[in-house]
C-alpha positions as CSV (number, residue, x, y, z in Angstrom):
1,X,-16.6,18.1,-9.8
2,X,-16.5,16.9,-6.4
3,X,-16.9,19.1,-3.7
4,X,-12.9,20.0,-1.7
5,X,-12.7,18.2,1.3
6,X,-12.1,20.4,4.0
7,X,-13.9,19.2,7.6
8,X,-14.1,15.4,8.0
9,X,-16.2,14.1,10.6
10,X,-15.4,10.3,12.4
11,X,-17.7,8.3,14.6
12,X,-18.0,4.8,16.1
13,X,-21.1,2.9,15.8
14,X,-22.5,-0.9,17.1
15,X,-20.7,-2.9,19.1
16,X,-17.0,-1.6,19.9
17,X,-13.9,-3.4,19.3
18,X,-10.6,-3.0,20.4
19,X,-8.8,-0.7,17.9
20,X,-11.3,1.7,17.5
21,X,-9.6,4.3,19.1
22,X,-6.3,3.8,17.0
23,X,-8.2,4.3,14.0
24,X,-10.1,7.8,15.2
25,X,-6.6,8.6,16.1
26,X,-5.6,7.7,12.7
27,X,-8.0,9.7,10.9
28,X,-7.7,12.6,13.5
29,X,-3.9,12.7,12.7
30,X,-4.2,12.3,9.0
31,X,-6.5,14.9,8.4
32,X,-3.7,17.2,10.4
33,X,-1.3,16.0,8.1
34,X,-3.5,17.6,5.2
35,X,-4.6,20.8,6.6
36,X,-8.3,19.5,7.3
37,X,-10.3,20.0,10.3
38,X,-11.5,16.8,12.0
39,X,-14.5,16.3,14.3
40,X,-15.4,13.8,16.6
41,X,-19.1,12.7,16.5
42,X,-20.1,11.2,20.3
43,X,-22.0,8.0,20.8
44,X,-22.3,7.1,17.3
45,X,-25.2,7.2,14.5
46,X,-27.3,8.7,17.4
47,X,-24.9,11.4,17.9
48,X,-25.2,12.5,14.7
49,X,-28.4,12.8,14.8
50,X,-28.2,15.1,17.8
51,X,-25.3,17.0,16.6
52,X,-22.9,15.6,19.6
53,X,-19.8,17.0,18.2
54,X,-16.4,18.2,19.3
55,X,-13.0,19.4,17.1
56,X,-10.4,17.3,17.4
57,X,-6.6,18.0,17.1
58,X,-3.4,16.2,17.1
59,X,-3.4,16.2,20.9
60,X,-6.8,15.9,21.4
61,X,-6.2,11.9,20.6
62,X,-3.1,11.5,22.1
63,X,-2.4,8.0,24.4
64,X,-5.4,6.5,23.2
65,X,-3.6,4.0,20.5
66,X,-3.3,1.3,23.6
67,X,-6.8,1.4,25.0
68,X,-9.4,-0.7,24.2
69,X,-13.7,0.3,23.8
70,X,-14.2,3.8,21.7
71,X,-13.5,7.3,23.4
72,X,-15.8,8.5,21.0
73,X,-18.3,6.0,22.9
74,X,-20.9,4.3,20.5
75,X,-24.7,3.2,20.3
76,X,-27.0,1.8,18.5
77,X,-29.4,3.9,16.6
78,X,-33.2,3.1,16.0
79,X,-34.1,6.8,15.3
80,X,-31.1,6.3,12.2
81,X,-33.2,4.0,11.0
82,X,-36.3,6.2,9.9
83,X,-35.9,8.4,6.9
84,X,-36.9,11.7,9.3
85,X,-33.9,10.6,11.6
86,X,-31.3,10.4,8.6
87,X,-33.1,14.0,7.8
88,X,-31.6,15.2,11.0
89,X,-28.8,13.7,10.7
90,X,-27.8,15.5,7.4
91,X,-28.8,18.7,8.6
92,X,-26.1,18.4,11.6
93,X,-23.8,17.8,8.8
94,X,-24.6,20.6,7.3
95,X,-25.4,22.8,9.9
96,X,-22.2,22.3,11.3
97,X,-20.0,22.5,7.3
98,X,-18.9,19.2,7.4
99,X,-18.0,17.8,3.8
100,X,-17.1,14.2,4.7
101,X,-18.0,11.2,7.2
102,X,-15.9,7.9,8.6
103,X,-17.6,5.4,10.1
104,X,-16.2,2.7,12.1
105,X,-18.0,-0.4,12.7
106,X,-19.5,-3.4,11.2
107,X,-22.2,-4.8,9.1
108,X,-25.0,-2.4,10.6
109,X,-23.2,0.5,10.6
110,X,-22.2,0.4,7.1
111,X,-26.1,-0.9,6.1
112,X,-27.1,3.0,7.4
113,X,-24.3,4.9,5.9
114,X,-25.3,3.1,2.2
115,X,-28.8,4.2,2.9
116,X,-27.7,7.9,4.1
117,X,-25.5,7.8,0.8
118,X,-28.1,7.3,-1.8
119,X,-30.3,9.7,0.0
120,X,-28.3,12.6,0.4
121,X,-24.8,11.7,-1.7
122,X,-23.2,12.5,1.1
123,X,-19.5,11.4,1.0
124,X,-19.0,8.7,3.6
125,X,-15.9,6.2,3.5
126,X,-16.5,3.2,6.4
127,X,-13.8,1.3,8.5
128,X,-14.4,-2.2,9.5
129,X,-14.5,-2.3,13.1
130,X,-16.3,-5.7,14.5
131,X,-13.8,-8.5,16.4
132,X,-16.8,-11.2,14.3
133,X,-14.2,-10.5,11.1
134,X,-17.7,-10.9,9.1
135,X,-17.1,-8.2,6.8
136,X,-16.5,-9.3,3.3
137,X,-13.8,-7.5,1.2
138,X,-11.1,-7.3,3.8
139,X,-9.2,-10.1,4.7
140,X,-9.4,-8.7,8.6
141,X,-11.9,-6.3,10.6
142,X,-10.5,-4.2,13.1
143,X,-10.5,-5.9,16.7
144,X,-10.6,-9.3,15.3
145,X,-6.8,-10.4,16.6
146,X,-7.0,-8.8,19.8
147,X,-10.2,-10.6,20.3
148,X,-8.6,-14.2,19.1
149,X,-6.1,-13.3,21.8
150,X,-8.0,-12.7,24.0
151,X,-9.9,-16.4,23.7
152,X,-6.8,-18.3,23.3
153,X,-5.6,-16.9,26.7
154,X,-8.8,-17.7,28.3
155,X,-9.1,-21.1,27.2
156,X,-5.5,-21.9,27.7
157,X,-6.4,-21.3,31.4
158,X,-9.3,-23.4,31.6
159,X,-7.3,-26.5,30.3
160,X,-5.4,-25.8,33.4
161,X,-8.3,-26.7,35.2
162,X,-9.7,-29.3,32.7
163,X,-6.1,-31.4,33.3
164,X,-6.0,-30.6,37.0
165,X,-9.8,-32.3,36.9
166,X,-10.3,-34.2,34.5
167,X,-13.0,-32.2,32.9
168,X,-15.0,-31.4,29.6
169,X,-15.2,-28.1,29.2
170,X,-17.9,-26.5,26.7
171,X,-16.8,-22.7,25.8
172,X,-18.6,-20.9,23.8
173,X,-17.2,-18.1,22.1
174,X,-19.1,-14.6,19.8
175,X,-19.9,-15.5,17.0
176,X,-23.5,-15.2,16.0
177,X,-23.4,-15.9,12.6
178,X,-19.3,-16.3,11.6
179,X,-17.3,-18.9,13.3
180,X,-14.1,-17.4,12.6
181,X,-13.4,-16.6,16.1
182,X,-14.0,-20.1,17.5
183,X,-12.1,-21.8,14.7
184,X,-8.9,-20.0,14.7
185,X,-9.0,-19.8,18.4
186,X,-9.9,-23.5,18.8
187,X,-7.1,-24.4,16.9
188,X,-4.9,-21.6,18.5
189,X,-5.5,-23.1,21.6
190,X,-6.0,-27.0,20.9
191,X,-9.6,-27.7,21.5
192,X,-10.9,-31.2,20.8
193,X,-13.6,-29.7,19.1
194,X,-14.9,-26.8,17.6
195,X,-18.3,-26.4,16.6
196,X,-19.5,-23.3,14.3
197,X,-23.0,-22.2,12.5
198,X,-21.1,-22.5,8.9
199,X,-21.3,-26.2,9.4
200,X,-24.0,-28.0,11.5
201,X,-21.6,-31.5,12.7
202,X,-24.6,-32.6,14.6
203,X,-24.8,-34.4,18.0
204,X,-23.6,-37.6,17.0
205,X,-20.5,-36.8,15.1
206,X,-19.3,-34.4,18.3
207,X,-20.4,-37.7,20.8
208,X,-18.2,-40.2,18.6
209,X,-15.5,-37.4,18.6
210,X,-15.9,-37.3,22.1
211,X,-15.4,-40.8,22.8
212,X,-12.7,-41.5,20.5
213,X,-10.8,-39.0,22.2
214,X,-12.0,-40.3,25.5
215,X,-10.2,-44.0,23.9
216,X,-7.0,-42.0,22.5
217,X,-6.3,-41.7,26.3
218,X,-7.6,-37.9,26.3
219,X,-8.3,-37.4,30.4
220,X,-10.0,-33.9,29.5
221,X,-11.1,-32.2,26.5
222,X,-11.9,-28.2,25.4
223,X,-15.1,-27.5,22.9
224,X,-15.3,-24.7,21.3
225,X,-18.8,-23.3,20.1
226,X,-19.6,-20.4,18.5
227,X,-22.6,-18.8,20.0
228,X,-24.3,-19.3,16.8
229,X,-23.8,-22.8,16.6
230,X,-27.2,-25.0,15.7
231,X,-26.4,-28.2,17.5
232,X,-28.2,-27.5,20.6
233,X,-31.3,-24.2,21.6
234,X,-28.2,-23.2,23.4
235,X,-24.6,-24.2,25.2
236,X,-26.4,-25.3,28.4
237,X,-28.7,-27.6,26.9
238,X,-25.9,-29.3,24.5
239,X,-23.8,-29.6,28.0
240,X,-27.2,-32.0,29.5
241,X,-27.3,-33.9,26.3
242,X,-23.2,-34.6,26.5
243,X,-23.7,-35.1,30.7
244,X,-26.9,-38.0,29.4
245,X,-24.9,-39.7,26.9
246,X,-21.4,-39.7,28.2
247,X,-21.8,-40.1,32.1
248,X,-17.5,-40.6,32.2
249,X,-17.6,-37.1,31.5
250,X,-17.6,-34.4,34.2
251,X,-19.4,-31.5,32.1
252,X,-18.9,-27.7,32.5
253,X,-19.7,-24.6,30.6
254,X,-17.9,-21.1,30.2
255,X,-19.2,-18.5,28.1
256,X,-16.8,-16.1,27.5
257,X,-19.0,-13.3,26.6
258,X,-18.3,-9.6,26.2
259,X,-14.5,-10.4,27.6
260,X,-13.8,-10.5,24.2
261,X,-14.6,-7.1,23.7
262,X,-12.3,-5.5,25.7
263,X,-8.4,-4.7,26.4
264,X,-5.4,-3.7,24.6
265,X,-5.3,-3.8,21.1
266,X,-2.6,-5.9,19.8
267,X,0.0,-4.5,17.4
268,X,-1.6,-6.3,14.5
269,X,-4.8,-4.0,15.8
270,X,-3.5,-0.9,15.8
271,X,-1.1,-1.0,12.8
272,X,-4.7,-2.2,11.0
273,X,-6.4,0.3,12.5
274,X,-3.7,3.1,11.8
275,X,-3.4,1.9,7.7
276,X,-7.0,1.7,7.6
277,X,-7.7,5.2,8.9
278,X,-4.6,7.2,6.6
279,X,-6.5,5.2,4.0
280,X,-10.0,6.8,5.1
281,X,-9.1,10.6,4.5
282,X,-6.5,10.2,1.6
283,X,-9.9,7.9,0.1
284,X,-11.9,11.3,0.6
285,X,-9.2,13.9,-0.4
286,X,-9.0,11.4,-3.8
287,X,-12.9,11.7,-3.8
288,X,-13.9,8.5,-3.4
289,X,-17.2,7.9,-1.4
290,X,-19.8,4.9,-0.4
291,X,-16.8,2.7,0.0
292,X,-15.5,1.0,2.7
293,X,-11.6,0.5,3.2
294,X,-10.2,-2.7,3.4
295,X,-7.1,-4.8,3.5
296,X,-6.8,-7.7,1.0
297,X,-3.6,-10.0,0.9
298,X,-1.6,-6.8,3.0
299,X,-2.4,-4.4,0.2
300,X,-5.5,-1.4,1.1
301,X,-8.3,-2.0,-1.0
302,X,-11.7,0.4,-1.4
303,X,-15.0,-1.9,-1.7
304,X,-17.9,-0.8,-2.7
305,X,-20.4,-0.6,0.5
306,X,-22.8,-3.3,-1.2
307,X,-20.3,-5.3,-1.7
308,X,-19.1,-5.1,1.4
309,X,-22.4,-6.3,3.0
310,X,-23.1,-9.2,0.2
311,X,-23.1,-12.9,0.6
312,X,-22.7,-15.0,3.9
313,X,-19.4,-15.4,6.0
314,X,-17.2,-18.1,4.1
315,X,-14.9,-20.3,6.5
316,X,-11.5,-21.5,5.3
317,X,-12.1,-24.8,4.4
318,X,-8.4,-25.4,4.7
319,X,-8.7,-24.6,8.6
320,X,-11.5,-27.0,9.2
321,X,-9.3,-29.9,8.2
322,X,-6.0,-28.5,10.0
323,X,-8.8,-28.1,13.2
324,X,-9.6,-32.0,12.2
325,X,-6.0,-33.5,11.9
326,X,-4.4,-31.7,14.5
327,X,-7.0,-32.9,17.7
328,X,-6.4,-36.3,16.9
């Protein structure tokens, strides 16, 4: 029989994403609802580690569903990584009776909870928090829809002064190893192009783009690249290669960078976030662990951690050929 839940602990780990507080608040709230203590764990997998804790309440996570970043601050943990360090981080568990653990965060996070599960079978449900949207078994990671918003905006100012010039604008976008961000926002916002690591296009197919566009009667044009994109060692050097080959061209680069991190959630974010994190404690109170919550076709869903971190990002298919047709 599974231990009763009681005292659930919630912490933010890797990179933060807008929404993050809306889920703590979430959980915070929830486990209120059910008579259960809740704990905040400070600057993430590290913090537990050091025992950085602090009871939360109701009020304690009040006007924090519209900020952006992690009150709970996060960091990235190398001493999590050693079996001694997960040692100390069970003892603070135990040390300070806490039955349960949410995490919030992405692929990394949920690696070292999967790891901390099988060594200690320690109940721990995970909350996809990563605006990359790389997470498999959930059809959208917390953060990921403020971030697209937060891109579209950007660019649509750029074209401003793409028109006003007549300019080719490179932007490149996060991304590392998923291009959902520069896809849906390069369509979102009309780029001519959109280049992602899930399919290599190569120079020549973006210079003939280029140029047909160039013929179409196009005066400026937006390109989207996901920083993970193979075509070039980098955005800079694929912006020389376009200046050398297509001198009618006046070339410039933005990378967005960690803009996309921050700001206001968008409602889609914090009703995510808010679903995801109910889900969380009534996954514990149910006695579910190792899982991660997710949402799948507006429905929650639990998913096995491995699971979870199988397989490479797939990209709609479908949106590559609306991306296609509609920058004609």
């Amino acid at each position: 029989m599974s231990k009763k839940i009681k005292k659930i602990a919630v912490l933010t780990s890797g990179g933060d994403s807008p929404g993050m507080n809306a889920a703590i608040r979430a959980v915070v709230r929830s486990c209120a609802y059910h008579n259960l203590e809740a704990v905040g764990v400070y600057r993430g997998l590290q913090g537990l580690i050091e025992g950085d804790f602090k009871e939360l309440g109701p009020r304690s996570v009040k006007n924090i569903i519209n900020r952006g970043g992690t009150f709970l601050k996060t960091a990235r943990s190398q001493e999590f990584k050693t079996k001694k360090g997960r040692a100390k981080a069970y003892k603070s568990l135990v040390d300070s009776n806490i039955d349960a653990l949410v995490a919030i965060g992405g692929d990394g996070t949920f690696t070292g909870c999967k790891i901390f599960y099988e060594e200690f079978n320690f109940p721990i449900v995970g909350l996809p928090g990563t605006i990359d949207n790389d997470i498999n078994g959930t059809d959208y990671t917390i953060g990921y829809d403020t971030a697209l918003n937060t891109v579209v905006e950007s660019i649509d100012k750029i074209r401003d002064t793409a028109n006003s010039h007549n300019r080719l604008f490179l932007i490149e976008v996060m991304g590392r190893d998923a291009g959902d961000i520069a896809l849906n926002a390069g369509i979102g916002a009309g780029a001519e192009e959109i280049l992602i690591p899930e399919q290599n296009l190569g120079r020549d197919r973006l210079l003939d783009s280029l140029k047909k566009s160039k013929k179409s009667g196009k005066s400026s044009s937006i390109v989207v690249v996901a920083e993970g994109d193979q075509i070039g060692k980098n955005i800079f050097q694929l912006a020389e290669y376009i200046k050398e080959n297509l001198t009618e061209y006046e070339v410039k680069v933005t990378v967005l960078g960690h803009i996309q991190r921050g700001g206001a959630p968008s409602c889609f974010d914090r009703v995510l976030a808010s679903r995801l994190g109910v889900g969380a404690v009534d996954a514990l109170l149910d006695g579910k662990k190792n899982i991660m919550i997710g949402l799948v076709h507006n429905k929650i869903v639990h998913v096995d951690f491995g699971k979870g971190l199988e397989g490479e990002n797939k990209i709609d298919i479908d949106l590559i050929r609306v991306a296609d047709i509609t920058s004609v």
